[in-house]
Residue, then its C-alpha position, 0 to 999 in steps of 0.5 A: x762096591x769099590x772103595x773110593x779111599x784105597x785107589x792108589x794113583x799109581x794105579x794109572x800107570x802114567x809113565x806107560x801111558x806115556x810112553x805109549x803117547x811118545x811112540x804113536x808120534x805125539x808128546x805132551x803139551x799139558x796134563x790136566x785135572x778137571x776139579x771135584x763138580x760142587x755137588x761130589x757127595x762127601x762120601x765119594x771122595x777121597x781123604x786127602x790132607x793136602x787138598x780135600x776137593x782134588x783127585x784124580x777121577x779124570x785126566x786130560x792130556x793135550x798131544x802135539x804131534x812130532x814132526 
């Protein structure tokens, strides 16, 4: 079982993906975080001393293509 606690958000590697964006043609308009569904049981998030009910679990980007 992996524990929640210990993922780094480094481990997403935003600066390749990124890049990656920027050389298929597109840049980034907006990055997003949808917040924590209500119903998160406690035990999955993680400890957070600036804001308990974020994390990144998901992030959404919006891409515009370069002309």
């Amino acid at each position: 079982m992996v524990d929640h606690h210990d993922q780094p958000t480094a481990g997403l590697h935003l600066s390749a993906m990124s890049e990656s964006f920027t050389a298929a043609g597109f840049r980034i308009s907006a990055i997003s975080e949808p917040p924590v569904a209500p119903d998160t049981p406690p035990e999955l998030l993680p400890t957070s001393e600036l804001d308990p009910t974020r994390f990144i679990g998901f992030i959404f980007f919006a891409l515009e293509a370069v002309a």
